[in-house]
C-alpha positions as CSV (number, residue, x, y, z in Angstrom):
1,X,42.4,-36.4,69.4
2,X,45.9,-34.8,70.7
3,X,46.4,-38.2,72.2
4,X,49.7,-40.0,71.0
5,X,50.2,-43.7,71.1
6,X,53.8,-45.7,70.3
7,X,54.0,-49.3,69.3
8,X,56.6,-51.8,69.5
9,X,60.4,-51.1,69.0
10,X,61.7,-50.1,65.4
11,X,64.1,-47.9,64.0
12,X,60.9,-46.2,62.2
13,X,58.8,-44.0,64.2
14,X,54.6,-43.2,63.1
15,X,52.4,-42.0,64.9
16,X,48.3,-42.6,65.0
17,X,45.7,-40.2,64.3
18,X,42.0,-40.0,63.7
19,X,41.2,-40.0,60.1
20,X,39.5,-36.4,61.1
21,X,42.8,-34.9,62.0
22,X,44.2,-36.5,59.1
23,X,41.6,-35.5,56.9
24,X,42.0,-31.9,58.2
25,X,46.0,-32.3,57.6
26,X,45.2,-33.1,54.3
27,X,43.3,-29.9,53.7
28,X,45.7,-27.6,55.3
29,X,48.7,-28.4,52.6
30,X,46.0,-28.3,49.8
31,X,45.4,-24.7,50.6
32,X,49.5,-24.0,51.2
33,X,50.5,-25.8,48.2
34,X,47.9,-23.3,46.2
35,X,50.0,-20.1,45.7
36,X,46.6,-18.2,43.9
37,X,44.8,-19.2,47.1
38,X,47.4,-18.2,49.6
39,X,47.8,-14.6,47.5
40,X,44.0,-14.5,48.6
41,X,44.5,-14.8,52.0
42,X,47.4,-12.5,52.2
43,X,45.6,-10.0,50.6
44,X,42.6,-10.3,52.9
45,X,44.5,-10.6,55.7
46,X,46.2,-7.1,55.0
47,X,43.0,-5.6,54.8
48,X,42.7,-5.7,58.8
């Protein structure tokens, strides 16, 4: 869902998503807020 819906008029802005994407969003910062983790996948990645 890359779809983006706005309701209403207020000074604070949101935005909805499908609890997938969130879900996945929520993955994504577990993995960059783990610095053993991201040393992993630097190090793999340098291997290419």
């Amino acid at each position: 869902m890359n779809e983006i819906e706005a309701f209403g008029e207020h000074k604070a802005r949101w935005i909805t998503i499908s609890s997938d994407e969130y879900e996945s969003m929520k993955s994504t910062l577990e993995v960059l807020s783990d610095p053993e983790l991201m040393a992993q996948i630097k190090e793999s990645k340098s291997k290419d």
